[in-house]
LUMTIZA-293045 format. One line per 4 residues: number of its first residue (from 1); for each residue x, y, z of N, C-alpha, C. Coordinates in steps of 0.001 Angstrom, whole numbers, plus 500000, padded with zeros to 6 digits. Layout:
N
NUM	X Y Z X Y Z X Y Z ~ ...
END
This chain:
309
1	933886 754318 413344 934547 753450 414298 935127 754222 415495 ~ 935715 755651 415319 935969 756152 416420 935040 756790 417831 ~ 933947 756273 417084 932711 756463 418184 932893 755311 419376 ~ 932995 754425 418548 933022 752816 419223 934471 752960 420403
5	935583 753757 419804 936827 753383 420319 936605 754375 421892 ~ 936006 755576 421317 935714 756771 422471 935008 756151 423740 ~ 933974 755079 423464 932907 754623 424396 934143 753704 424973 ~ 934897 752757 424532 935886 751827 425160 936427 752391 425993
9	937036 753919 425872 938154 754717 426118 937382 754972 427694 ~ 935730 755531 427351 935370 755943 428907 935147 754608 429775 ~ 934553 753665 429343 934348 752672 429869 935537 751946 431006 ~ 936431 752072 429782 937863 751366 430393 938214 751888 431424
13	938369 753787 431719 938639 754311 432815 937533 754634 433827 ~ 936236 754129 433289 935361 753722 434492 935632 752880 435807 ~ 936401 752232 434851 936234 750296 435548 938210 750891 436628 ~ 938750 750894 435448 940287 751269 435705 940661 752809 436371
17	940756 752623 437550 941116 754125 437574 942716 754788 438410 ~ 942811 756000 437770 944213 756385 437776 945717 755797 437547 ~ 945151 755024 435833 945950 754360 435213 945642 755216 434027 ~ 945050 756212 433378 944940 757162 432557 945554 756958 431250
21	947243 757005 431512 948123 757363 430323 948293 756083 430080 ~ 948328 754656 430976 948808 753219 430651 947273 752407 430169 ~ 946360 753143 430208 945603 752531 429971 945344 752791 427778 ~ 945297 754185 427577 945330 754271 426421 946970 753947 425562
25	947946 753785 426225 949300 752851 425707 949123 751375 425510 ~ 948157 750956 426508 947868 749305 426419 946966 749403 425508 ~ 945866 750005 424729 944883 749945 423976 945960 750125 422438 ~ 946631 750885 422658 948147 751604 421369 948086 750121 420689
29	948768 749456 422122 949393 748496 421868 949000 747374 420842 ~ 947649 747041 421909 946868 745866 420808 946645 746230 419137 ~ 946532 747675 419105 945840 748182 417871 946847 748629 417080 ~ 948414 748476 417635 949264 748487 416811 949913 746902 416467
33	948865 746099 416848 949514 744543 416786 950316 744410 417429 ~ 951361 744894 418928 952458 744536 419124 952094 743494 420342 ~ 952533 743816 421814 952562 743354 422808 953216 743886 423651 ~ 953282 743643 425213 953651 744880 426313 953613 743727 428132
37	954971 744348 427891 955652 743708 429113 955525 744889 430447 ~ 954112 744357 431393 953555 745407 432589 954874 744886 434096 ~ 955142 745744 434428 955783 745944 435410 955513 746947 436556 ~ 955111 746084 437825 954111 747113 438974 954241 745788 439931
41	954388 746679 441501 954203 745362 442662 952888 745227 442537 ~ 953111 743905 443395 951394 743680 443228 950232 743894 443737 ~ 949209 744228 443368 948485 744653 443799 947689 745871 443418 ~ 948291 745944 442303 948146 747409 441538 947197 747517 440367
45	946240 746188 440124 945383 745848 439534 945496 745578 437845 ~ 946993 744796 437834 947570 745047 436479 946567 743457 435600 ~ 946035 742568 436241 945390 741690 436217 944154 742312 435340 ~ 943983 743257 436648 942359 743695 436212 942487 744304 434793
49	942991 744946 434703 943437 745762 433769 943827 745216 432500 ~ 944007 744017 432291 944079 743524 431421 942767 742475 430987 ~ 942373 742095 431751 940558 741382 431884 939794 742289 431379 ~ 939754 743008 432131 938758 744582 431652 938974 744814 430244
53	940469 744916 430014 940217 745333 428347 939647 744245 427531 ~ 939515 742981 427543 939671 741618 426711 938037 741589 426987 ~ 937227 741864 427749 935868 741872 428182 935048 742986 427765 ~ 935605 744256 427242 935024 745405 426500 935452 745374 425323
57	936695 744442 424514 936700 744407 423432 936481 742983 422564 ~ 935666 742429 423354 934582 741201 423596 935724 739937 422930 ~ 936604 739897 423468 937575 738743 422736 937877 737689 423928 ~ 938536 736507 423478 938804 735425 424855 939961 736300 425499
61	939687 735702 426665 940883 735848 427085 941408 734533 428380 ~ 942620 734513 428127 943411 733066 429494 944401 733997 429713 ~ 944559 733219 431061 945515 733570 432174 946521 732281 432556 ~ 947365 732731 432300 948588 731309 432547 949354 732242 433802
65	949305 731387 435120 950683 732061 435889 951960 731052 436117 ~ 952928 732044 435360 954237 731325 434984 954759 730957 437012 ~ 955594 729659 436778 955990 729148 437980 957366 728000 437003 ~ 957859 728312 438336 959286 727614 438015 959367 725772 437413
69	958129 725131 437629 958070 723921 437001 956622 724087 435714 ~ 956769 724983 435358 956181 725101 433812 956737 724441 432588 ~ 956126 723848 431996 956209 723188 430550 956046 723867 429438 ~ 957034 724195 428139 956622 725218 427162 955038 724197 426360
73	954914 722678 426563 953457 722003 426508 952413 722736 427152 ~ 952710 723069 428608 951399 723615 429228 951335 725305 428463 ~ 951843 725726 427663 951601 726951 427338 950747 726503 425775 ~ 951913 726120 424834 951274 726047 423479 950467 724570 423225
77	950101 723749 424168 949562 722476 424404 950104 720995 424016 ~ 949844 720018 423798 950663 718840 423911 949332 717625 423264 ~ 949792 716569 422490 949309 715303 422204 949340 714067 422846 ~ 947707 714002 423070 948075 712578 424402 947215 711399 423489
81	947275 710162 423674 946923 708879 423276 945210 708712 423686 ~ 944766 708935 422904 942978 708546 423046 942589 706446 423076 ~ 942637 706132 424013 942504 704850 424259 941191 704439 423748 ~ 940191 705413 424240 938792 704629 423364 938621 704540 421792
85	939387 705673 421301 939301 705644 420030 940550 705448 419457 ~ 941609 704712 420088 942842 704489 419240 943282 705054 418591 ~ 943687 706791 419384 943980 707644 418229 944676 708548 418315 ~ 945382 709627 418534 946513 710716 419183 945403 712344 419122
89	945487 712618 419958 944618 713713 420168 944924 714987 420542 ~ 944666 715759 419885 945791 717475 420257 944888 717849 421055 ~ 945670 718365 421819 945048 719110 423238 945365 721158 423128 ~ 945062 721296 423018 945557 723183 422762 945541 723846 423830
93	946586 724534 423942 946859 725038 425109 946276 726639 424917 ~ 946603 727304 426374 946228 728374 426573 946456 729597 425483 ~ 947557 729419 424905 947790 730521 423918 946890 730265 422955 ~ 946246 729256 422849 945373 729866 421874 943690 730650 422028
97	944069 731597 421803 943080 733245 422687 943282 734155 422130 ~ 942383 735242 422599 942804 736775 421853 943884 737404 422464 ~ 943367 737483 423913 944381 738204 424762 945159 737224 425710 ~ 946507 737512 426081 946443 736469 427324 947291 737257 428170
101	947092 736905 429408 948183 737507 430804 949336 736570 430504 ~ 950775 736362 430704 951087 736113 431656 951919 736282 432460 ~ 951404 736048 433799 951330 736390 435008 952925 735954 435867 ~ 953838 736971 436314 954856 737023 436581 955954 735596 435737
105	956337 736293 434704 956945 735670 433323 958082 735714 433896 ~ 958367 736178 434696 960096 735859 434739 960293 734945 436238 ~ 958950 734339 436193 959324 733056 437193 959307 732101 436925 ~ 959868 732152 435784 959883 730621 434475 961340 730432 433941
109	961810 728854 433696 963093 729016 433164 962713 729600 431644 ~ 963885 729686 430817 964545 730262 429377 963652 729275 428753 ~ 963575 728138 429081 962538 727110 428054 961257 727763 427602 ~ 961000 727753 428959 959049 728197 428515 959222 729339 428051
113	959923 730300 428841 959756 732009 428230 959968 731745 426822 ~ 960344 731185 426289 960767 731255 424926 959964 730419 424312 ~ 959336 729354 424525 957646 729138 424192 956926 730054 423747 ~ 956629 731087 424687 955970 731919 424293 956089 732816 423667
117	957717 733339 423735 958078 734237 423124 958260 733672 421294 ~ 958266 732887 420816 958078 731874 419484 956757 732610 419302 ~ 955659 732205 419898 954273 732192 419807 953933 733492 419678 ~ 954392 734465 420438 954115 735892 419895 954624 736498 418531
121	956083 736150 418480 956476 736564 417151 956062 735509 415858 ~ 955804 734489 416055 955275 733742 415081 954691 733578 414355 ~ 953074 734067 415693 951795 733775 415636 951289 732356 415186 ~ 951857 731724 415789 951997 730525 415200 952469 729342 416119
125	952213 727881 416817 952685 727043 417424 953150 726075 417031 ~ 954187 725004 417193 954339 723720 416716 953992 722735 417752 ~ 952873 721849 417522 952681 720618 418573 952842 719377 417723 ~ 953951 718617 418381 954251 717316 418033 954458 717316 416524
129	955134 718638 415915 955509 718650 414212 954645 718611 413738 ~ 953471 719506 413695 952416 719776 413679 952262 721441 413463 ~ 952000 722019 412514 951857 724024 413082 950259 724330 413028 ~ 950131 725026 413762 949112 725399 414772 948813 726855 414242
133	948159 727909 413304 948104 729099 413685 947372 729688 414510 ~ 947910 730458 415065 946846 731239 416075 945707 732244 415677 ~ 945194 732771 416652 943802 733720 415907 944530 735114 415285 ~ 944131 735545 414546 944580 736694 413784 944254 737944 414744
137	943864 738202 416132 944375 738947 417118 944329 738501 418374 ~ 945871 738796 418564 946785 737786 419447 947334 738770 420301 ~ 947404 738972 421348 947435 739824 422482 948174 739230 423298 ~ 949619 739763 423770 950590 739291 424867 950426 740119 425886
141	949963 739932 427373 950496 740964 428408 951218 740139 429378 ~ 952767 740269 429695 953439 739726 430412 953766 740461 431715 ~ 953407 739986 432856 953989 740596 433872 955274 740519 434752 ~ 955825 741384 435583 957096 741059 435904 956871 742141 438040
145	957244 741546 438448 957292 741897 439883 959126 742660 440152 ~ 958993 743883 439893 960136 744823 440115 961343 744915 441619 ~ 960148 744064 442972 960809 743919 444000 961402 742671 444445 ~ 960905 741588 443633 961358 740690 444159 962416 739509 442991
149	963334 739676 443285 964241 739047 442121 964561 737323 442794 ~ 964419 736443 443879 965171 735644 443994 963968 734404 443525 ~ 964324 733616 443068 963740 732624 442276 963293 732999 440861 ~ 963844 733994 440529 963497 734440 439267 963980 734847 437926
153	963619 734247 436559 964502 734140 435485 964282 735371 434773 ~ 965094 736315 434626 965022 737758 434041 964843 737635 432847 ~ 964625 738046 431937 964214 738025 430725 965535 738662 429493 ~ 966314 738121 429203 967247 738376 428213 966781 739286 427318
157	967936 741169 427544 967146 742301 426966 966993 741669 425311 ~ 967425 740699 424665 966878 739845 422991 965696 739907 423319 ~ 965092 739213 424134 964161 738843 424463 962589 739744 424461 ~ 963291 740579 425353 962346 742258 425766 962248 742715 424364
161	963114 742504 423385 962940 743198 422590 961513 743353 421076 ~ 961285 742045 422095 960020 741096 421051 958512 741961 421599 ~ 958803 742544 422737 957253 743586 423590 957514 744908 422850 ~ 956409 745563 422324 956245 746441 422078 956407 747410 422513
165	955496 747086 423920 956219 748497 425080 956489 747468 426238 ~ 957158 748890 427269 957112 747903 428365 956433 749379 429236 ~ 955687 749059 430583 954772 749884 431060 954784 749653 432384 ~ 955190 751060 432957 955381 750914 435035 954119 751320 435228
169	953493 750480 435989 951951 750682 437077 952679 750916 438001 ~ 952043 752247 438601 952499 752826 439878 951083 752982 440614 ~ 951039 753534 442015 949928 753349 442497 949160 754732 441871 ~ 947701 755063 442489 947261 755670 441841 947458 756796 442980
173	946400 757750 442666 946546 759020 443931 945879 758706 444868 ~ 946273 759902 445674 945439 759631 447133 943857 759996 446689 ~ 943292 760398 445932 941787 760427 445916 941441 759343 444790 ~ 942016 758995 443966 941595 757644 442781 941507 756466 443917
177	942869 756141 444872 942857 754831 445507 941914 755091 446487 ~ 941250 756033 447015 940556 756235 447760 939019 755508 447227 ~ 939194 756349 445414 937532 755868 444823 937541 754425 444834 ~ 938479 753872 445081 938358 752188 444222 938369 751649 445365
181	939179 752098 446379 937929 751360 447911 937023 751263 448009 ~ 936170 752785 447787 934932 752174 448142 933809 751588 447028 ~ 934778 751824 445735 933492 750924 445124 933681 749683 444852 ~ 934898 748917 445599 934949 747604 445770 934256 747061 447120
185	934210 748272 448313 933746 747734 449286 932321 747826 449112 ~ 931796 748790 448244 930417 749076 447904 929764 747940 446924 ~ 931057 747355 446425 930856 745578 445004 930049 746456 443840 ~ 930587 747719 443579 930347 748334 442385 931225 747662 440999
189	931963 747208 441406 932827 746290 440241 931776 744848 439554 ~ 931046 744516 439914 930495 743220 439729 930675 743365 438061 ~ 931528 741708 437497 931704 741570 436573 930670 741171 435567 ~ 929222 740536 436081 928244 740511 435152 927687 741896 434595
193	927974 743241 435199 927782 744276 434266 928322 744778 433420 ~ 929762 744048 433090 930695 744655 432225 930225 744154 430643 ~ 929796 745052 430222 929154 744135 428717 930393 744694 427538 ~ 930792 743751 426774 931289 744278 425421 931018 745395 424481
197	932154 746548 424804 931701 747911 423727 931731 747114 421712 ~ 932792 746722 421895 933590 745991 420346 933131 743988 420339 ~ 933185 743843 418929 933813 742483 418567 934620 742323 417970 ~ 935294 740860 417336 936656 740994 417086 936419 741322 415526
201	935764 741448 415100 935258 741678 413642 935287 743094 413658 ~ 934748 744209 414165 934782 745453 414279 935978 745806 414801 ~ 936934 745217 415365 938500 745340 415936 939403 745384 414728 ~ 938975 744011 414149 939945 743846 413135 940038 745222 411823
205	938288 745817 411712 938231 746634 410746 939128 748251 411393 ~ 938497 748370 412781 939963 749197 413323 940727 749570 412910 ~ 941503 747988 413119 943162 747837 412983 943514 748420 411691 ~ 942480 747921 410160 942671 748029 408965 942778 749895 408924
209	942082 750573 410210 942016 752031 409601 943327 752751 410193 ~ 943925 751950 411148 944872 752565 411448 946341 752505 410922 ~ 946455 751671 409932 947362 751388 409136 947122 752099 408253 ~ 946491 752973 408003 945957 754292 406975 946658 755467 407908
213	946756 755249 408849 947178 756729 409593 948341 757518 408904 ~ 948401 758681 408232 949267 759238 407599 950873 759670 408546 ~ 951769 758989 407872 953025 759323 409060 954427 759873 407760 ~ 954167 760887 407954 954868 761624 406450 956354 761302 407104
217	957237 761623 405956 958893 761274 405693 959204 762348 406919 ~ 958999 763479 406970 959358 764287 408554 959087 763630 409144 ~ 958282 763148 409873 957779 762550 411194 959025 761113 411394 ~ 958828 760148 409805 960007 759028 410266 961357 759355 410141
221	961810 760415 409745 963360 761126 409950 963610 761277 411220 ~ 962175 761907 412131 962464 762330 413028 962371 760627 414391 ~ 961594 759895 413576 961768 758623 414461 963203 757917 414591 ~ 963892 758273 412961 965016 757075 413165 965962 757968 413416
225	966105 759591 413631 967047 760566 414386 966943 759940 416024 ~ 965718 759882 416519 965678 759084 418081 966503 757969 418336 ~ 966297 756889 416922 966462 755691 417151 968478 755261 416840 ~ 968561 756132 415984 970177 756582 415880 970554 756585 417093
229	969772 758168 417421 970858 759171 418537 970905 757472 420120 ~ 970027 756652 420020 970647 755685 420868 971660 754727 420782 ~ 972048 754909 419431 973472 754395 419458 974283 754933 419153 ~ 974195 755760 419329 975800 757355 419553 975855 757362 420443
233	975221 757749 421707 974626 758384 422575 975783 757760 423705 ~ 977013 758691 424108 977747 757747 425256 977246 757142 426771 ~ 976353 757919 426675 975367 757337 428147 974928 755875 428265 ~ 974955 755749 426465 973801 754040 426490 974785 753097 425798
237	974999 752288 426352 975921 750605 426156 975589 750658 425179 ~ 974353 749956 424969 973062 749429 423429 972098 749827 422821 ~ 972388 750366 422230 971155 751397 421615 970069 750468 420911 ~ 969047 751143 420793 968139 750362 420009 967980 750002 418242
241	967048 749102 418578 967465 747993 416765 966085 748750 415663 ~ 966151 748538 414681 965089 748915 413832 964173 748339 413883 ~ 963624 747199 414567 962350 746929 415456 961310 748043 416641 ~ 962443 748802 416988 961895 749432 417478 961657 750928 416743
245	962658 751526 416026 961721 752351 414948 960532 751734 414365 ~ 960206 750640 414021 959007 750387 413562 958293 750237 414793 ~ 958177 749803 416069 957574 749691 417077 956879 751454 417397 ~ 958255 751962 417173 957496 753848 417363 956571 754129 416327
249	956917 753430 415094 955463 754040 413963 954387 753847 414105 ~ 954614 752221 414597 953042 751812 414362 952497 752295 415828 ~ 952851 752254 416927 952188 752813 417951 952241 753930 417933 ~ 952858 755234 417578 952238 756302 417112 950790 756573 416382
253	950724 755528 415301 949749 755532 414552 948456 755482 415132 ~ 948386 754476 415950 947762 753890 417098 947223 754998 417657 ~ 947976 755484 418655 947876 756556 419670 947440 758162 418959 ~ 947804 758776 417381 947300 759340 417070 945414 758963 416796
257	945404 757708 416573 943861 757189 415910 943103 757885 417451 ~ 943516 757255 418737 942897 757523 420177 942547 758500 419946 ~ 943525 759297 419530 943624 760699 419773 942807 761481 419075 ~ 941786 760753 417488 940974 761468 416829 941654 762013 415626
261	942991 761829 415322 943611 762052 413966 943732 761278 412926 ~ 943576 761804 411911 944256 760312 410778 945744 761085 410327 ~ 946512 761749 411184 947852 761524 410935 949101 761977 412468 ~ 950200 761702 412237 951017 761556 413069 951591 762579 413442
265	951417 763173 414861 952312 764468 414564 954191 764158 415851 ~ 955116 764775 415809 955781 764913 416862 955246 764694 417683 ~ 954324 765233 418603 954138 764605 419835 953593 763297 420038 ~ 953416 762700 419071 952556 761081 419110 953707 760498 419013
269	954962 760782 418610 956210 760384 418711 956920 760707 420262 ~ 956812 761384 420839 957421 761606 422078 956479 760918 423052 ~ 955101 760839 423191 954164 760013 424206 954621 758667 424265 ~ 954985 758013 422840 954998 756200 422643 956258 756517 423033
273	957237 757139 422565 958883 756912 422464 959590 755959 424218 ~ 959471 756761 424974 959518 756291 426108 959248 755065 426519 ~ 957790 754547 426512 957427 752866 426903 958206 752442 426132 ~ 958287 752502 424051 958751 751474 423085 959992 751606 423478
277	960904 752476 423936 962344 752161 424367 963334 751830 425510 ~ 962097 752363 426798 963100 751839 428164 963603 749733 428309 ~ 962842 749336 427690 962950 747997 427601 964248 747391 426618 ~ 965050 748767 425406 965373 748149 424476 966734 748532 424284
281	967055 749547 425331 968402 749799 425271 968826 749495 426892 ~ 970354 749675 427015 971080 749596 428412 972059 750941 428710 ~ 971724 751111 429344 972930 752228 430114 974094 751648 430547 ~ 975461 753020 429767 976371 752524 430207 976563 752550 432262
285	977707 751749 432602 977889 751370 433941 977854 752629 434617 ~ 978630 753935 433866 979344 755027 434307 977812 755860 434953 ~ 977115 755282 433770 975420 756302 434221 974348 756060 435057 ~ 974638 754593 435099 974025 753855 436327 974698 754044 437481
289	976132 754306 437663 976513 754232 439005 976286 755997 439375 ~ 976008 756930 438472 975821 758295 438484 973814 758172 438972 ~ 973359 757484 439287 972088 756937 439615 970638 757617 438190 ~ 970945 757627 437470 970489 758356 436353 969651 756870 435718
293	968365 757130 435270 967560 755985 435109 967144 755913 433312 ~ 966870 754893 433078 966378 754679 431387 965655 755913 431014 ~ 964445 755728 431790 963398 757100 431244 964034 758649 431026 ~ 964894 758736 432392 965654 760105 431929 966597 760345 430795
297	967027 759335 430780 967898 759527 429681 967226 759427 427442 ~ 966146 758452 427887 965404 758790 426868 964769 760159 426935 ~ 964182 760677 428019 963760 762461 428021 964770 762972 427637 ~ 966415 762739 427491 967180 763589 427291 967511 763699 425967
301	967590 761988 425236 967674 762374 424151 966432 762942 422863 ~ 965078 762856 423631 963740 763259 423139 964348 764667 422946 ~ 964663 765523 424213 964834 766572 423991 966238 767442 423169 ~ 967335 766749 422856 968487 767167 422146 967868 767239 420435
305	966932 766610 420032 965912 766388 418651 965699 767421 418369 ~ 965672 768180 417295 964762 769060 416652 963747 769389 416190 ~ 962448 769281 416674 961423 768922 416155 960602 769078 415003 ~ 960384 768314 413453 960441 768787 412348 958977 769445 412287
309	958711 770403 411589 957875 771630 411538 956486 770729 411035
END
């Protein structure tokens, strides 16, 4: 199977380029079952980037873009009255898919976000007292626009805490953004060549090998020493919950499999640590007004760790 995952791996950064490290974190992601809240202005091809993967790992995929008169109905779907046949008829909404976008989530009230956010942790919908399960791989990518806050419902850090990772798209370099000019102006992208590396049947057997990934008692000492030291830590208001020690295992696991191992070492713990936690703790006021940002301060406490042998 890791033949199959290697061909995804080049493919993906064929199509995707100078997204490198977010591209094999978003692959972590799915294959650690979680989900991942993308944050990048727009334009940065976080769309694509999520199409592209759902189209090489041959699964559905929908696109919902959240807007301020959204229905948590138009997400998990709704029952309307069949007149010819006198009869009540479920209609299914978009979540039910492998993968889904959606597309600037925090331009939705607390209702819908929390629609969906049910539906991810659930896996599961209720229409009209009715439960609904969803497909057994269920893929969240939520987006969020970093510059523009006015009309927009932030996402309650409870909330964040349900994404696996959360992931900054930044632009790419001056010679990557250069390549993707011209092979868009050249229409080297055309989507009828993108053929499926995987199916969801060969995904699922994946998933089954990476839950084999060996992650010895050192390695999780050294996860829940991280996951502690954020609530000691006087820099951080809120440290993180034991969701997210398990969020670091299993995407470790993940990210070691990429990587060609069947076990976990320290550094597969320091690569994930970062995405699974800037989303899950808060800095105190004193460190924010000292202009000192999430990521640094997780590098700081990565590095106060001892790293077990």
């Amino acid at each position: 199977m890791k033949t199959e995952i290697t061909n995804l791996l080049e493919k993906y950064e064929e199509r995707i380029l100078g997204q490198h490290t977010n591209l094999r974190l978003l692959l972590s992601a799915i294959l650690a079952g979680g989900h991942v809240l993308l944050e990048g202005v727009p334009g940065t091809g976080k769309t694509q980037m999520v199409r592209t993967l759902a189209a090489l790992l041959g699964g559905d995929f929908s696109r919902i873009q959240f807007t301020p008169d959204l229905l948590p109905s138009d997400i998990t779907g709704s029952t309307i009255y069949n007149m010819k046949d006198n009869t009540f008829q479920t209609i299914k909404g978009p979540v039910f898919t492998n993968i889904l976008l959606a597309d600037e989530i925090n331009r939705t009230p607390a209702k819908t976000q929390a629609a969906l956010l049910e539906a991810m942790e659930e896996k599961q919908v209720t229409i009209q007292g009715e439960t609904y399960p969803l497909s057994d791989i269920f893929f969240v990518v939520a987006t969020q626009n970093p510059i523009e806050f006015e009309g927009t419902y932030p996402l309650p850090e409870a909330q964040q805490d349900r994404f696996l990772f959360k992931l900054h798209i930044d632009f790419p370099s001056f010679d990557e953004e250069k390549n993707v000019l011209k092979q868009v102006i050249e229409n080297k992208f055309d989507k009828q060549t993108l053929a499926s590396i995987l199916d969801m049947d060969t995904f699922l057997t994946i998933k089954k090998e990476i839950e084999s990934v060996t992650l010895e008692d050192q390695v999780i000492d050294y996860i829940m020493q991280l996951v502690r030291k954020t609530r000691e830590a006087e820099s951080i208001r809120f440290g993180a919950s034991t969701r997210a020690a398990i969020s670091i295992g299993k995407a470790a696991q993940a990210w070691a499999y990429l990587s060609g191992r069947d076990y976990v070492t320290p550094d597969d713990i320091k690569m994930v640590a970062k995405p699974a936690l800037r989303h899950r703790i808060q800095l105190s006021p004193h460190v924010e007004l000292e202009g000192l940002t999430v990521d640094q301060i997780i590098e700081e406490l990565v590095g106060s760790i001892p790293v077990p042998r």
